[in-house]
C-alpha positions as CSV (number, residue, x, y, z in Angstrom):
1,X,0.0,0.0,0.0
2,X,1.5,3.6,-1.5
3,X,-0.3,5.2,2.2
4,X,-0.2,2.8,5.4
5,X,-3.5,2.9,6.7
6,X,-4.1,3.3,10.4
7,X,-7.1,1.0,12.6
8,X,-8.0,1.8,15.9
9,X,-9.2,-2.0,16.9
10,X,-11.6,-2.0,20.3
11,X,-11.3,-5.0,22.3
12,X,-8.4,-7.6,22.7
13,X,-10.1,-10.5,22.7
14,X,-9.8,-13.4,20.3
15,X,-11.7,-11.4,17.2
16,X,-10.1,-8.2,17.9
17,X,-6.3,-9.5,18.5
18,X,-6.6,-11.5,15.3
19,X,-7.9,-9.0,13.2
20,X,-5.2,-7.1,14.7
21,X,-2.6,-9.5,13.5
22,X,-4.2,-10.5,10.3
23,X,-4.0,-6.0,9.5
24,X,-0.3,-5.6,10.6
25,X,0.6,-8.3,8.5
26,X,-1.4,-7.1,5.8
27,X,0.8,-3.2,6.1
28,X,-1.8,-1.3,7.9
29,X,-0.9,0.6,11.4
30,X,-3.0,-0.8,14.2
31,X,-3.9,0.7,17.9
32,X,-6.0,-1.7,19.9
33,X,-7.8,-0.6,23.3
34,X,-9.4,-2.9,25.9
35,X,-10.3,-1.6,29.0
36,X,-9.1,-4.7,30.6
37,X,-4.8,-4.8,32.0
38,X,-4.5,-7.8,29.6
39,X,-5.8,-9.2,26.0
40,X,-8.0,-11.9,26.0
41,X,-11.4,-10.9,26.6
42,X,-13.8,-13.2,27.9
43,X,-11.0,-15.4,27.5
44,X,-9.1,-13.6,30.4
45,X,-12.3,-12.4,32.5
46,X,-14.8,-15.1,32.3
47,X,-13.0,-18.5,31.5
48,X,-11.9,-20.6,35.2
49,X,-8.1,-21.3,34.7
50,X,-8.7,-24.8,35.7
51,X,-10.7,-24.9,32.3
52,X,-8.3,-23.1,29.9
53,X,-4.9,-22.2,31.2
54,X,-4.3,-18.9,29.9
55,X,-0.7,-19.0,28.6
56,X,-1.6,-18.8,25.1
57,X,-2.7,-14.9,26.0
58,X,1.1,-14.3,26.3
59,X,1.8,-15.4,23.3
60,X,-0.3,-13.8,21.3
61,X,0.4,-10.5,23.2
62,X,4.4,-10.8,22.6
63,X,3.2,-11.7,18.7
64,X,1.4,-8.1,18.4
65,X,4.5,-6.7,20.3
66,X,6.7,-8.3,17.3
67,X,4.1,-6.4,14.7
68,X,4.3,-3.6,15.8
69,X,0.7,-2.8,17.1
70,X,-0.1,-0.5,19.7
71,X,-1.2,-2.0,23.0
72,X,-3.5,0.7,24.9
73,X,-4.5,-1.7,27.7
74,X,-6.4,-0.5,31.2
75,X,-7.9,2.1,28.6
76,X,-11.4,1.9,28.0
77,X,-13.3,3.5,25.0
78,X,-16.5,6.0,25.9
79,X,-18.0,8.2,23.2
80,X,-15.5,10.9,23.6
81,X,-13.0,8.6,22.9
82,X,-14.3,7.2,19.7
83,X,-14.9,10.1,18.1
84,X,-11.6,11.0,19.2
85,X,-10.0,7.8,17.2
86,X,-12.6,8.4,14.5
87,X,-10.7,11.7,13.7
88,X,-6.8,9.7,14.3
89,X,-6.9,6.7,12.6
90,X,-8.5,5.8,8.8
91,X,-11.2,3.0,10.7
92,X,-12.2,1.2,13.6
93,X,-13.2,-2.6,14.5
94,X,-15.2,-2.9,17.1
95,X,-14.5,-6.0,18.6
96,X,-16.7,-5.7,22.2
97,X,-18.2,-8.7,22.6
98,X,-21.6,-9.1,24.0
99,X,-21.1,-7.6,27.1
100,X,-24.9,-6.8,28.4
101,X,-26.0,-9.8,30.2
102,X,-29.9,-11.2,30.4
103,X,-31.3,-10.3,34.1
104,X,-35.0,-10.4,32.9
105,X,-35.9,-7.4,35.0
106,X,-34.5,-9.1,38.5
107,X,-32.8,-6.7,40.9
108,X,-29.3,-8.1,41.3
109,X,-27.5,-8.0,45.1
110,X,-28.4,-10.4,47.9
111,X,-27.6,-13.5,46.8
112,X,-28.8,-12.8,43.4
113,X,-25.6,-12.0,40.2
114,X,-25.4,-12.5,36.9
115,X,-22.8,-15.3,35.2
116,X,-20.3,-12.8,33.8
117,X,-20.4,-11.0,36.8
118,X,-20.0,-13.7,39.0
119,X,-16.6,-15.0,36.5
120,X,-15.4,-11.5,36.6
121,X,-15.4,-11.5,40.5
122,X,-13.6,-15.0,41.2
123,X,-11.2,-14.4,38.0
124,X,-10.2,-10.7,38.2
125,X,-11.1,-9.8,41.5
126,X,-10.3,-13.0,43.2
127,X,-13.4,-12.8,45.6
128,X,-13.8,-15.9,46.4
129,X,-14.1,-15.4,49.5
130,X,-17.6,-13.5,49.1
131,X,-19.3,-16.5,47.5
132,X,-17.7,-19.1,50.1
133,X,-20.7,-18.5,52.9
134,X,-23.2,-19.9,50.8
135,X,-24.3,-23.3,51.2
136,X,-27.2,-23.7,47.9
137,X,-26.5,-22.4,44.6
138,X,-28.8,-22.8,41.5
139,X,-27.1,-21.9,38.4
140,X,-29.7,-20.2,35.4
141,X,-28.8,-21.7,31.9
142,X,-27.5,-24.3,29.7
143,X,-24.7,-22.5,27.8
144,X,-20.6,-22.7,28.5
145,X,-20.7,-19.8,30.8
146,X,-23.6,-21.5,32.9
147,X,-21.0,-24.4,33.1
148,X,-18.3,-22.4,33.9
149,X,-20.1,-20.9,36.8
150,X,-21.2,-24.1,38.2
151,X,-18.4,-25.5,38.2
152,X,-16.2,-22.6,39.9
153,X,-19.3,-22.7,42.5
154,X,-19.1,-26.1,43.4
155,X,-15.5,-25.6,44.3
156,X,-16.7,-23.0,46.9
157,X,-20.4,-24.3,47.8
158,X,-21.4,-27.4,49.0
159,X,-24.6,-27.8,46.9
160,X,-24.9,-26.9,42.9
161,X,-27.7,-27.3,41.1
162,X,-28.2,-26.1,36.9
163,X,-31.5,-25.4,35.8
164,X,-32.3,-25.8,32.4
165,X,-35.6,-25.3,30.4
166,X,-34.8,-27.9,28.1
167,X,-33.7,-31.4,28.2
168,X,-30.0,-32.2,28.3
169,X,-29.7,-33.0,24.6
170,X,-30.5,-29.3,23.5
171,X,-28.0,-27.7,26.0
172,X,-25.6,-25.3,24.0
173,X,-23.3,-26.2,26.5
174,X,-20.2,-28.6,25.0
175,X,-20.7,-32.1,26.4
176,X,-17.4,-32.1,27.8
177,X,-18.1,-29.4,30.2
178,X,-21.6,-31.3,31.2
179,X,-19.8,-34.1,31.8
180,X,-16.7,-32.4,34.0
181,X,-19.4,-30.9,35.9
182,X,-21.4,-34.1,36.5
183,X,-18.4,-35.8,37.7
184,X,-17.5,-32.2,40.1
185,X,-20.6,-32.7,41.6
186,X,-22.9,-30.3,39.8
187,X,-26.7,-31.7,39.8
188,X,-29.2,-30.7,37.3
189,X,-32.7,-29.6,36.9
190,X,-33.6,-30.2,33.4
191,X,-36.6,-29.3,32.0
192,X,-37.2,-26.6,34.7
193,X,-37.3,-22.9,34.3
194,X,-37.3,-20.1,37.1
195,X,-40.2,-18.0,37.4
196,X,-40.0,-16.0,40.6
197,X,-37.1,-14.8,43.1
198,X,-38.2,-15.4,46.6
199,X,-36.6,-13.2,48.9
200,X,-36.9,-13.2,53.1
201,X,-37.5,-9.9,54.6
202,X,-34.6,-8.8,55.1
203,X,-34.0,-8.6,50.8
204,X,-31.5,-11.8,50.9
205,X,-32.2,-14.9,48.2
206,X,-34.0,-17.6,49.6
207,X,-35.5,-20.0,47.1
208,X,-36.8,-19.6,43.2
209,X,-40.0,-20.2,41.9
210,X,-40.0,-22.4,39.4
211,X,-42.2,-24.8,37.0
212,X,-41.9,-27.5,35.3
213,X,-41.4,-27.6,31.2
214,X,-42.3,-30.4,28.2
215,X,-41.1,-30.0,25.0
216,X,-42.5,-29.6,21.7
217,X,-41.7,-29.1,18.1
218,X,-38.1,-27.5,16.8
219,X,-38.3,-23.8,17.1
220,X,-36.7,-20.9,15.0
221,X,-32.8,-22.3,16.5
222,X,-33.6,-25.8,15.4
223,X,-34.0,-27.4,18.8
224,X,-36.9,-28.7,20.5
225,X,-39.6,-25.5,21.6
226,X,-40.6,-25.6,25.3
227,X,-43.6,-25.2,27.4
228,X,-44.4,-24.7,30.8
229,X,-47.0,-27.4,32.5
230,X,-49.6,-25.7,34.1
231,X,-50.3,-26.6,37.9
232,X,-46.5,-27.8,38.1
233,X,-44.6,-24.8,40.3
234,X,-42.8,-25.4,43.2
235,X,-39.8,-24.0,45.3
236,X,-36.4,-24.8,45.1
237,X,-34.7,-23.7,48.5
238,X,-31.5,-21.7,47.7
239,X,-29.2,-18.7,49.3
240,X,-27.4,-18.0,45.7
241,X,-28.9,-18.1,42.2
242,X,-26.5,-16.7,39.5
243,X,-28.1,-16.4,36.0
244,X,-26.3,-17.3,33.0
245,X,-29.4,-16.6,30.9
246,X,-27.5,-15.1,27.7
247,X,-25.5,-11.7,26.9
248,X,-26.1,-8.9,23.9
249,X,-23.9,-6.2,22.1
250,X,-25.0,-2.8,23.0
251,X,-22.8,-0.2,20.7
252,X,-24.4,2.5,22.8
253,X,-21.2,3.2,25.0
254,X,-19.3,4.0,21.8
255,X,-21.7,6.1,20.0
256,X,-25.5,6.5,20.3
257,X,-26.9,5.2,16.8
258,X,-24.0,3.0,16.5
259,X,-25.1,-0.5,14.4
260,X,-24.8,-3.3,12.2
261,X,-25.1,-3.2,8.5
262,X,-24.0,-5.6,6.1
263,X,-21.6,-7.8,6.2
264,X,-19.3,-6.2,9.1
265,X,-19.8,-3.1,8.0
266,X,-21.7,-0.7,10.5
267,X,-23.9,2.1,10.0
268,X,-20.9,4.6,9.9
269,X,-18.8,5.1,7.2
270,X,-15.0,3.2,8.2
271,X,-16.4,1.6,11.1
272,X,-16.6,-2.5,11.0
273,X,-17.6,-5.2,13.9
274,X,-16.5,-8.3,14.6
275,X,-16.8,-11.3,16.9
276,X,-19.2,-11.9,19.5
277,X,-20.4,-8.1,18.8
278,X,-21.4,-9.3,15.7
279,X,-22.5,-12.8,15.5
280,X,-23.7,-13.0,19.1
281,X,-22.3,-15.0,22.0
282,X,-20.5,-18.2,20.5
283,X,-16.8,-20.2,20.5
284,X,-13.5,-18.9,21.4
285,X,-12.8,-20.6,18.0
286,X,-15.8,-19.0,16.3
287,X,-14.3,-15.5,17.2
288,X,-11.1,-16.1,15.9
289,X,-12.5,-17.0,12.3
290,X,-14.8,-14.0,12.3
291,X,-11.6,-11.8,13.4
292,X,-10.4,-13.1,10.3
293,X,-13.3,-12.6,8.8
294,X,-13.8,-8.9,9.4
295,X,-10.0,-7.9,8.7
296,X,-10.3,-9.3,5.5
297,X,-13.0,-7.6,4.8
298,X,-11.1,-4.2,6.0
299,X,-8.2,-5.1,3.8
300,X,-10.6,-5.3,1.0
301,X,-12.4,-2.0,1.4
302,X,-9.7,0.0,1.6
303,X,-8.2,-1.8,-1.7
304,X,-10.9,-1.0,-3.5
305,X,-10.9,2.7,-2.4
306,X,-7.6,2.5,-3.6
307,X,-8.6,1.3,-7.1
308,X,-11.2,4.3,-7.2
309,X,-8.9,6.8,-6.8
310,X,-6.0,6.0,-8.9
């Protein structure tokens, strides 16, 4: 390239540090932020070391290094600050994963967290200590981070239970990581769905609601649909529920009307999205391709405004 184009890339997780690499070695100048101390994302915040040792971060850290990127870590991005990139650098990825988690309208506190936030607090805070005084946990979902809650829980609370609205065949969650969790002591509620938080007087979690589900036919995601059986609530006692119900991408924090086109194009001219901002929550591997993914289609716009103007 005559000119050496310049990306300001948001997030240092796997789709953003591989679009990162797959740029530099493609000529452009690259800056990525995180608002994290270290690259990795989810990766580094939410995954339990005893699942995924996170060596490989270094690695991939010293290989950016060896590029030539620029490492802004411990900085996070607000609206002032894109705008102020928009103006420094010819684009931006935003690589921000899905970062708002599903709460369903429930006040957190009390004995009541969301998954993310309970990973964030036993990985980066090291808090295990505030989790240790419970004695019945029910975890709320079937996906990886449900797993990975239960079973940092169970290492710290003497009864863990999962519930699941489906059966254990349609549980996003690898097989692997039901099976470890099985084996860690984890029980299950399939087929069950929480309805209600019952609190005592004093505000602190004491049980859930919940009802019993059958299934029926495949829905829009391909998997068998579920229903709730009237007549069939009950309580399950418990002092901590932690819901792992789901995440989504909200752009907001970046810029107000800030969303996806086509492809991973966005809304604003010279600004692409990538990763779990993009397709949703899904694989460590997953994110890596679309990283791939997006810089390639970077490399490609900016060839063709290249072509245009000669």
């Amino acid at each position: 390239m005559e000119k050496k184009r310049r990306i300001a890339v948001i997030g240092a997780g796997p789709a953003g540090y591989t679009a990162a690499k797959e740029l530099l070695q493609a000529g452009f100048a690259v800056d990525l932020f995180d608002k994290e101390k270290e690259i990795g994302g989810a990766v580094y915040t939410g995954i339990p070391d005893f699942r995924m040792p996170k060596t490989f971060l270094q690695k991939e850290y010293d290989t950016l290094k060896e590029l030539g990127a620029g490492l802004y870590l411990s900085e996070p991005v607000d609206r002032e600050k894109f705008t102020e990139l928009q103006k420094e650098h010819d684009g931006i990825l935003c690589a921000i994963g899905a970062q708002v988690e599903n709460t369903f309208g429930f006040e957190t506190g009390s004995g009541l967290e969301a998954g993310l936030t309970l990973l964030y607090d036993l990985n980066i805070l090291h808090k295990a200590e505030a989790y240790g005084g419970y004695r019945k946990a029910l975890v709320w979902g079937g996906g990886n981070v449900a797993m990975d809650c239960a079973r940092s829980l169970i290492r710290l609370v003497p009864e863990v239970t999962v519930v699941y609205r489906r059966s254990e065949k349609e549980m996003p969650a690898s097989a692997k990581e039901i099976n470890d969790a099985k084996k860690e002591g984890v029980q299950f509620a399939f087929l069950t769905n929480i309805r209600e938080i019952v609190r005592d007087e004093a505000g602190r979690v004491k049980a859930a609601q919940v009802i019993r589900m059958r299934l029926g036919e495949p829905d829009e995601s391909g998997r068998a649909s579920f229903h709730e059986i009237p007549g069939s609530e009950e309580i399950m006692p418990a002092d901590l529920i932690i819901m792992a119900i789901g995440q989504k991408v909200d752009f907001t924090p970046l810029a107000e009307d800030l969303s996806i086109a086509a492809g991973h194009e966005t809304n604003i001219s010279h600004v692409w999205t990538a990763g779990d901002a993009w397709t949703g929550p899904k694989t460590i591997g997953a994110a890596v391709q679309d990283g791939r993914a997006a810089a390639k289609e970077i490399i490609a716009a900016f060839e063709k405004e290249d072509e245009s103007h000669a």
